[in-house]
C-alpha positions as CSV (number, residue, x, y, z in Angstrom):
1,X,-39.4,80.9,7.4
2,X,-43.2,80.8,6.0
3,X,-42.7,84.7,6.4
4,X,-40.0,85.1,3.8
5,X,-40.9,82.4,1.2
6,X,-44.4,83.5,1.3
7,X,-43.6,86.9,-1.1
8,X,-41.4,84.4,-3.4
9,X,-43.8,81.3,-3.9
10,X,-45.2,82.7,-7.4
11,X,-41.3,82.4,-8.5
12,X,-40.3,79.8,-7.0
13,X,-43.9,78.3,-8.8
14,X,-42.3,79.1,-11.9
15,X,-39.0,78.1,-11.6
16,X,-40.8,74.8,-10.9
17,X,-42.5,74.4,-14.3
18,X,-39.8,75.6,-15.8
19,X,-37.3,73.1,-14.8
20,X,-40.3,70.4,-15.3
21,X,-40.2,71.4,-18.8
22,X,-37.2,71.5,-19.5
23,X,-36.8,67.7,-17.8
24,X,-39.2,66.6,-19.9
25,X,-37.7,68.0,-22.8
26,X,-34.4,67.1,-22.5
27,X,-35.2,63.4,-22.1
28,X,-38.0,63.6,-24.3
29,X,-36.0,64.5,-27.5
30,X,-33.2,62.4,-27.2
31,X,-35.3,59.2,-27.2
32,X,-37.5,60.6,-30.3
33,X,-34.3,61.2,-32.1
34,X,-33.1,57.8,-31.5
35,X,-36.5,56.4,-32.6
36,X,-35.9,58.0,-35.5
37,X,-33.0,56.4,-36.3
38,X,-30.6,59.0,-36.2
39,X,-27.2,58.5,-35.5
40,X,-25.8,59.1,-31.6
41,X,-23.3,61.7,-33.4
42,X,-26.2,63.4,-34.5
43,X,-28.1,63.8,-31.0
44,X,-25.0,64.3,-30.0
45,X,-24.7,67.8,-32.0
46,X,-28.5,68.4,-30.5
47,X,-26.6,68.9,-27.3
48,X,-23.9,70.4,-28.4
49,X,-26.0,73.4,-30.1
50,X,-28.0,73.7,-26.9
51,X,-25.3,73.6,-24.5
52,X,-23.7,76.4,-26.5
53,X,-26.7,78.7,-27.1
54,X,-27.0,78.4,-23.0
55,X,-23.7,79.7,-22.5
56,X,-24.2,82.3,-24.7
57,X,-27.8,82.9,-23.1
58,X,-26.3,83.7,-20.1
59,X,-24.0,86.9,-21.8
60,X,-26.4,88.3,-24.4
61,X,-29.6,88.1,-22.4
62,X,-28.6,90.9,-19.6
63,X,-28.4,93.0,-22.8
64,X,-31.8,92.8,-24.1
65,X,-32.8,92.9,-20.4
66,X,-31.4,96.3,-19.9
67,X,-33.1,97.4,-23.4
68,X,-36.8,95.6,-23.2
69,X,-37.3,94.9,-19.3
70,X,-37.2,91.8,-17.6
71,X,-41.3,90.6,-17.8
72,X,-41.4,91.3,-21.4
73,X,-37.8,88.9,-22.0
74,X,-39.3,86.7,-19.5
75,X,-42.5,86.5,-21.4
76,X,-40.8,86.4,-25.0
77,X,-38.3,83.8,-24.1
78,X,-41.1,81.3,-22.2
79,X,-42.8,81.7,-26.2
80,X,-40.1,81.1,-27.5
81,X,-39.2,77.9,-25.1
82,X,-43.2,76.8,-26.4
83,X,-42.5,77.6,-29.6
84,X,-39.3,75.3,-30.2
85,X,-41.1,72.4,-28.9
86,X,-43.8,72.5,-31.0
87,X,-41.1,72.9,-33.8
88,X,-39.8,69.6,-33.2
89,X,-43.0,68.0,-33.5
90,X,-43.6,69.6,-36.9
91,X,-40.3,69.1,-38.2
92,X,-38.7,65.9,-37.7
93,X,-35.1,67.1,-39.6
94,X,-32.1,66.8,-37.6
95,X,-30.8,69.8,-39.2
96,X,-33.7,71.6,-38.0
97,X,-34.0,70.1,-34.5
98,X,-30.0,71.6,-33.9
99,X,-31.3,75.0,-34.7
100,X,-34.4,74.4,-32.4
101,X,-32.6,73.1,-29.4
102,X,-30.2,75.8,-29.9
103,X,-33.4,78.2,-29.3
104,X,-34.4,76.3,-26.2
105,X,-31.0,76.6,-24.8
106,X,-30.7,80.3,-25.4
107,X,-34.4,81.2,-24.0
108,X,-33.9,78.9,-21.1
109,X,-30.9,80.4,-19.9
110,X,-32.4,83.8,-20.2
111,X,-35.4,82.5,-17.7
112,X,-33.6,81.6,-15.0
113,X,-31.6,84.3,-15.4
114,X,-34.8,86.6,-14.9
115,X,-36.3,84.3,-12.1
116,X,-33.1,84.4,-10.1
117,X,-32.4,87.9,-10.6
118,X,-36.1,88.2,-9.0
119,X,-35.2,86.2,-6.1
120,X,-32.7,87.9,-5.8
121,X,-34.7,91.0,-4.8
122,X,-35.9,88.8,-1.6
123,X,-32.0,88.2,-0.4
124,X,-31.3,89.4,2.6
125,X,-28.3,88.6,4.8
126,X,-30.2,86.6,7.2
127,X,-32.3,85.1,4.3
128,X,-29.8,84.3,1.6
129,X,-28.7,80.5,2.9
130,X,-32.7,79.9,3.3
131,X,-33.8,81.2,-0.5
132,X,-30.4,79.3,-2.0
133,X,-31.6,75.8,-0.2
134,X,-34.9,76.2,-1.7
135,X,-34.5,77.2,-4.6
136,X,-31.5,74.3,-5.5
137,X,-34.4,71.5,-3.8
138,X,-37.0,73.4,-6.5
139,X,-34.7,72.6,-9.1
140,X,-33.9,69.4,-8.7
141,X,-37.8,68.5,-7.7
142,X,-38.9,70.3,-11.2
143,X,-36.2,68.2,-13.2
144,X,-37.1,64.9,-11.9
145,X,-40.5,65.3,-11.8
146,X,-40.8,66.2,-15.2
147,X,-38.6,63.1,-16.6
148,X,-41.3,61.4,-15.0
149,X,-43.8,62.4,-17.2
150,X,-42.5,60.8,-20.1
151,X,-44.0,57.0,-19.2
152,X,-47.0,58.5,-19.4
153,X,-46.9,59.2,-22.9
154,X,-45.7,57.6,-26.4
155,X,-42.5,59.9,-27.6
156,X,-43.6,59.0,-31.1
157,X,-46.8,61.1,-31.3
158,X,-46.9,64.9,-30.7
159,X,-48.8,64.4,-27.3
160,X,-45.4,64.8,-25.2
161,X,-44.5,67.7,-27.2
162,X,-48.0,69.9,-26.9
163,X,-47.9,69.4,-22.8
164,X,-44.3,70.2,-22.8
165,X,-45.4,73.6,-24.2
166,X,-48.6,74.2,-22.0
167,X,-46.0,73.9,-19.3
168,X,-43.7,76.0,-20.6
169,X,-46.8,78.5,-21.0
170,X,-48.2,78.0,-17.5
171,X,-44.4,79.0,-16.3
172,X,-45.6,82.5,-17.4
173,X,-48.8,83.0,-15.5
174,X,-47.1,83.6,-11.8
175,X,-44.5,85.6,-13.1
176,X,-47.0,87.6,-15.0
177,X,-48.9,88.4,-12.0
178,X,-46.1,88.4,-9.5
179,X,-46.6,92.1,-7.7
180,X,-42.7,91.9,-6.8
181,X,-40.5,94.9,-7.7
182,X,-38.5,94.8,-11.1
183,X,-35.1,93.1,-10.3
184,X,-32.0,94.6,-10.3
185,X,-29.7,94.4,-13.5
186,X,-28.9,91.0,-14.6
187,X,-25.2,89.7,-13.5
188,X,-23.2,90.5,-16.2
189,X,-20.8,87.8,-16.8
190,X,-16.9,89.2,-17.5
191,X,-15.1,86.7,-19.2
192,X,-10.9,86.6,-18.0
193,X,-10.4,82.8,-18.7
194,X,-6.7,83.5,-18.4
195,X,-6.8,85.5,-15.3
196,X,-8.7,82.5,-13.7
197,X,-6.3,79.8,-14.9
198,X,-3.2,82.1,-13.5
199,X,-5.4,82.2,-10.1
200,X,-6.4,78.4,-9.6
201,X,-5.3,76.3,-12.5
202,X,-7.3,73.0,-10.6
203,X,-10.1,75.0,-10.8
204,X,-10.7,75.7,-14.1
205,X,-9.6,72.5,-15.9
206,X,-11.6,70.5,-13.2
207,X,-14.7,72.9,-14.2
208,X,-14.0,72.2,-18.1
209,X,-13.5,68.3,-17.4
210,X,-17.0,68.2,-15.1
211,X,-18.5,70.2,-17.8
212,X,-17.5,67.5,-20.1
213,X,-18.3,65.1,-18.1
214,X,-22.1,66.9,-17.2
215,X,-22.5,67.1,-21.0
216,X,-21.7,64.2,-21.8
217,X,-24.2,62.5,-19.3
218,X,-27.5,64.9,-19.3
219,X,-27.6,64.7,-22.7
220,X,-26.8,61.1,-23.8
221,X,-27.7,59.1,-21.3
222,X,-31.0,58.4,-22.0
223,X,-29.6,57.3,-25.6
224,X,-27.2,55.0,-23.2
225,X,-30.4,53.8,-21.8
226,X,-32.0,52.7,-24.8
227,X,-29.0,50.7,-25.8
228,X,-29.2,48.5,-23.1
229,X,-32.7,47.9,-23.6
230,X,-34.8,50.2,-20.7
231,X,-38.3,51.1,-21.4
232,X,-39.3,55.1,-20.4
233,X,-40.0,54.5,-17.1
234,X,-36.5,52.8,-16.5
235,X,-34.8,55.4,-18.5
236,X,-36.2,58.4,-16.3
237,X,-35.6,56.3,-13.1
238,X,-32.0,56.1,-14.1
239,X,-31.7,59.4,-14.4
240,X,-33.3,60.4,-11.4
241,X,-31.2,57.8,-9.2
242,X,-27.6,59.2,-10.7
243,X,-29.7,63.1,-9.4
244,X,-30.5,62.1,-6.2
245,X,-26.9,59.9,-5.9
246,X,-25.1,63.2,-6.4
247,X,-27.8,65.0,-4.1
248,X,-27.4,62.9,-1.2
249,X,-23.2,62.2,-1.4
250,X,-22.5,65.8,-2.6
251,X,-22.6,67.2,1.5
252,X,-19.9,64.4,3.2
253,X,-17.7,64.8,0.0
254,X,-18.2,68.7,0.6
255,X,-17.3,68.5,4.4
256,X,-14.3,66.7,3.8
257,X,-13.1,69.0,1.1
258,X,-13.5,71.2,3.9
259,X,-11.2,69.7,6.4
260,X,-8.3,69.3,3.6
261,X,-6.8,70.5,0.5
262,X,-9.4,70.5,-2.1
263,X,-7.1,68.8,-4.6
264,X,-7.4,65.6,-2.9
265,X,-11.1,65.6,-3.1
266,X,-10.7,66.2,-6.5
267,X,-8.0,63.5,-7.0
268,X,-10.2,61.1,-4.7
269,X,-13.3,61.7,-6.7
270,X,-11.1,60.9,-9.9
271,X,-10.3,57.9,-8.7
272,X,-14.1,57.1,-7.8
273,X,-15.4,58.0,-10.6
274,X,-12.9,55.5,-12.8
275,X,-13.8,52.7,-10.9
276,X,-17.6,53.1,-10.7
277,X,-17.3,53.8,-15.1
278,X,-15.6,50.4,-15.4
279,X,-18.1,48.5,-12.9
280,X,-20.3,50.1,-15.6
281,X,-19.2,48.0,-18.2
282,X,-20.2,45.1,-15.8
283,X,-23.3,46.3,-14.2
284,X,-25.7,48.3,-16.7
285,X,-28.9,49.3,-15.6
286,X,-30.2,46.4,-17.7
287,X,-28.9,44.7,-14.6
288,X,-31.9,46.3,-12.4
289,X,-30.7,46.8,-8.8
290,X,-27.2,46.2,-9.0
291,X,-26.7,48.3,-12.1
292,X,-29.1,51.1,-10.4
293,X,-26.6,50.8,-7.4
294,X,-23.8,51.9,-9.6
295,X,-25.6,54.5,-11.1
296,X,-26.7,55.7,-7.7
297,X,-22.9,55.7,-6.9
298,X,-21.9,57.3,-10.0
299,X,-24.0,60.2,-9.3
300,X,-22.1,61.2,-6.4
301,X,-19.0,62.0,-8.2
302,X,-20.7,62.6,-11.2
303,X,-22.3,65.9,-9.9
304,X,-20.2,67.4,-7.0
305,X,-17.0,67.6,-8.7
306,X,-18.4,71.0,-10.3
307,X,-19.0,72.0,-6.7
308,X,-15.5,71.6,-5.6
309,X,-13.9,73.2,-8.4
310,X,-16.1,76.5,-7.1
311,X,-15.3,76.1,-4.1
312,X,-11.2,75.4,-4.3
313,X,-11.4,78.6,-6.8
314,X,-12.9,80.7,-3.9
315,X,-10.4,79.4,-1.0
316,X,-8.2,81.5,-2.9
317,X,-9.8,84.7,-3.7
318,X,-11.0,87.1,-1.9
319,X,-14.4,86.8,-0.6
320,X,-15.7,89.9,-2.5
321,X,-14.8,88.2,-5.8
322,X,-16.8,85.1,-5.1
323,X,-19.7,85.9,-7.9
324,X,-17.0,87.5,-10.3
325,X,-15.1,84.0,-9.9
326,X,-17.9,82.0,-10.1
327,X,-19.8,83.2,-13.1
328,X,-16.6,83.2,-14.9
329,X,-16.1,79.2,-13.9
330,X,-19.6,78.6,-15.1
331,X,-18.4,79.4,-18.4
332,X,-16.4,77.6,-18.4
333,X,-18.5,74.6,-17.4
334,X,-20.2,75.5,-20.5
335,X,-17.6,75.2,-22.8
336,X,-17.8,71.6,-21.4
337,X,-20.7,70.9,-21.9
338,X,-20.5,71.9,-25.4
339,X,-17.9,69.3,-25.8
340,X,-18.8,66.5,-23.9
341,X,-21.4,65.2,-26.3
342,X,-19.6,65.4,-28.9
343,X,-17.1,63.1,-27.0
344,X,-19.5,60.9,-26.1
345,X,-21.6,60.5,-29.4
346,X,-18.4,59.3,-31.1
347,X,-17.4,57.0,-28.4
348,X,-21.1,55.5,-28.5
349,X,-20.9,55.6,-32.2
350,X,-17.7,53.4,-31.9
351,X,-18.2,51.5,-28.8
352,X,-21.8,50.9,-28.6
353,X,-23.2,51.2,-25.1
354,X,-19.8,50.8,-23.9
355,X,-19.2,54.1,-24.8
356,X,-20.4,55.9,-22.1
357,X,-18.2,54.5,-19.4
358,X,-15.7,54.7,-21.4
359,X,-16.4,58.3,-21.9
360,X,-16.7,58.5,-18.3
361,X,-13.1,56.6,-17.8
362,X,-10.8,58.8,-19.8
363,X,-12.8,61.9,-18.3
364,X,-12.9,61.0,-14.5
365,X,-9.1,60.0,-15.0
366,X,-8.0,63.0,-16.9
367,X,-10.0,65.1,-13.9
368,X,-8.1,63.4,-10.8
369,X,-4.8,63.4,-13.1
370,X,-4.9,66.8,-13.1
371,X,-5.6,67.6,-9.8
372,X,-2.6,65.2,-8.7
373,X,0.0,67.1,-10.8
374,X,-0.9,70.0,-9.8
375,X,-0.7,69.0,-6.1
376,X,2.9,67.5,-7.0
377,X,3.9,71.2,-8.7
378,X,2.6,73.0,-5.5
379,X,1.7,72.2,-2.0
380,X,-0.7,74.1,-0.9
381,X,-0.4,76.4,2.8
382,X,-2.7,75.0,5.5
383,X,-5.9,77.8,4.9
384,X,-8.5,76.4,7.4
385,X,-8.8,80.1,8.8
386,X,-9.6,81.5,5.2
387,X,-11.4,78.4,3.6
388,X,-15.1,79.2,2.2
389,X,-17.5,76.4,3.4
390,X,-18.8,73.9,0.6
391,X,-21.6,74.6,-1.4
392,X,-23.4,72.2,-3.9
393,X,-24.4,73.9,-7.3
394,X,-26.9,72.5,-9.5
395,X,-25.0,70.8,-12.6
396,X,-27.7,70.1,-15.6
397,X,-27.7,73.8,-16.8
398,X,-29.7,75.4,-14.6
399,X,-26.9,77.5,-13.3
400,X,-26.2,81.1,-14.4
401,X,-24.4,83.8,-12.7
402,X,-27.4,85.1,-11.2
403,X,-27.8,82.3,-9.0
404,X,-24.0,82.8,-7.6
405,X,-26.0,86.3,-6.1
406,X,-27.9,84.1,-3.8
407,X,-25.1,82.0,-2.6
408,X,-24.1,82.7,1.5
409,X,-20.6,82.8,-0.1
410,X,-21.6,86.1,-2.1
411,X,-22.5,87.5,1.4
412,X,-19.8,89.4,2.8
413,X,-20.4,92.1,5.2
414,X,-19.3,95.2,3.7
415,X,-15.9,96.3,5.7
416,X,-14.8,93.0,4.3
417,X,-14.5,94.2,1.0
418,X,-12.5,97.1,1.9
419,X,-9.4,95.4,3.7
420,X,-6.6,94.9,1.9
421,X,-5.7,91.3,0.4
422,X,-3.6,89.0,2.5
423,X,-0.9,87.5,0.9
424,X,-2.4,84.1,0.2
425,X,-5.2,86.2,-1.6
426,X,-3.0,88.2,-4.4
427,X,-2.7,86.8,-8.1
428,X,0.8,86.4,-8.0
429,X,0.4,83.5,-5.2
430,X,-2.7,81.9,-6.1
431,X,-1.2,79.6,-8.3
432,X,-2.2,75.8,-7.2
């Protein structure tokens, strides 16, 4: 194992800084904004712009990738990343911080994109499971461990701002110098939202719903935080609990997705998810370890769900198509996201801190509503010879269809991909 992570560590060292930027950032801004005064609606289209330049990150940036090369993107986007920051400390608009958060979610998707198309040059079949573990643990480690900068400086004074950048900056030195070979040609994402829906209808609402629900979270939660009174530190430990909640749940609610039809899960996790949002309006975290309890519980629904949509998609296709299927699902996440805080931001606008859960109510409910009707229009054929095995993906938009290259799923030995599709495998049929 030392062996094959050894020619990675400069990437993986990057990815690491990255993601610890981009943690500090996205909790950072939020809580400046709402020192400011402005309006949740209006942090809410802070979101909304970033979650929708990401999305469109991930299909423009293999273009300029193909033109440029990846170190000089790489390089130019990390600036850019730097840059936007130090924007926002100059320019306290909210007009201005929309476009500049827009910028940030462009370049960032456009970095991981050219870190995990890197990795990918280290994939073998006997490495990929090994690589995809680490570098999902890297990415939650650089997320967490960068909201946990923020108690250790005042959001009101530029300080935050100018160390979010070094970071950013420092991001570039390992790549820089990284001696590995020039990656392959980025993943380009095709985008056949009505092809997916005709093959596993489940699958994509429940990826738009989690991508509303994702949205709606990771980007005002810690506004949720501030209206029930929690300092930095308890803000970022919220945070952090719901991560770790999802990080620890997401494998025994994977498993037993395995063992039955998907839909379930999903209709299960609905369910979940409903009750835990209205012990939410009981418990905040205000509450300290009871409402950190429900948070903890939250977050494993909260983040999984994305998981099983992927992975009920997949049951259904076959196994060549996994990283066609995927990528094209993570768009659809996106979309999500782009809505969710603007779903959000008008119930918190209405509701006060009640908002949230009852964001999360009508979400959670609409997701395992969905799933149930479409179990009562079609019963799904026992598939336990064909099911893909449960993978957890990484839901605060640090997915693009580059990672999908370095799930095991994308690993299929090559006569595979010649056979012809079984019946349960054709378009026609995959309708759940």
């Amino acid at each position: 194992m030392p062996a094959q992570l050894l020619p990675i560590t400069a990437l993986l060292f990057s990815t690491l800084l990255m993601l610890m930027a981009g943690g500090l950032a996205g909790l950072l801004l939020p809580i400046r904004a709402g020192m400011e005064g402005w309006s949740t609606i209006t942090i809410g289209w802070m979101g909304t712009f970033y979650s929708l330049a990401f999305t469109a990150g991930c299909l423009v940036v293999p273009i300029f990738v193909r033109n440029v090369g990846h170190v000089r993107v790489f390089t130019v986007l990390l600036t850019i990343l730097g840059m936007s920051l130090l924007l926002h400390s100059l320019i306290i608009d909210p007009i201005a911080w929309m476009a500049f958060r827009g910028l940030a979610g462009f370049s960032l998707a456009g970095g991981y994109m050219v870190v995990e198309s890197w990795l990918n040059e280290r994939v073998n079949n006997d490495s990929r499971g090994m690589i995809f573990s680490v570098y999902m643990i890297t990415t939650m480690v650089g997320t967490m461990s960068g909201q946990y900068i923020l108690p250790f400086g005042d959001p009101s004074t530029q300080t935050l701002f100018i160390i979010c950048t070094l970071i950013y900056s420092f991001a570039l030195i390992p790549t820089a110098l990284s001696r590995a070979e020039s990656p392959k040609p980025l993943t380009q994402v095709s985008l056949d939202i009505k092809g997916l829906y005709k093959r596993s209808p489940a699958a994509v609402v429940g990826s738009l719903v989690s991508g509303i629900i994702a949205g709606a979270w990771n980007i005002l939660a810690p506004i949720y935080g501030q209206m029930n009174g929690l300092d930095n530190l308890s803000i970022a430990t919220m945070l952090v609990t719901a991560m770790i909640g999802g990080a620890i749940f997401q494998y025994p609610l994977g498993r037993f997705s395995d063992f039955v039809d998907r839909r379930y899960v999903m209709v299960l996790s609905g369910i979940i998810g409903v009750i835990l949002s209205l012990v939410l309006m009981l418990f905040s975290p205000a509450d300290g370890l009871s409402g950190y309890m429900v948070i903890f519980l939250m977050g494993a629904v909260l983040f999984p769900i994305y998981s099983l949509n992927v992975a009920h998609a997949n049951d259904y296709a076959e196994a060549n198509e996994f990283v066609k299927i995927s990528g094209g699902l993570l768009i659809v996440y996106g979309i999500g996201n782009v809505i969710g805080p603007q779903i959000a931001a008008r119930m918190m606008e209405s509701f006060g801190k009640t908002g949230m859960p009852v964001t999360l109510i009508i979400c959670f409910a609409a997701y395992g509503l969905h799933a149930l009707w479409r179990i009562s229009l079609h019963e799904r054929p026992a598939i336990s010879d064909q099911k893909t095995e449960f993978k957890y993906q990484a839901t605060k938009n640090i997915n693009t269809p580059e990672s999908y290259q370095m799930d095991p799923r994308s690993d299929v030995p090559e006569e595979e991909t010649e056979e012809t599709p079984t019946e349960d495998s054709s378009t026609e049929n995959i309708k759940d």
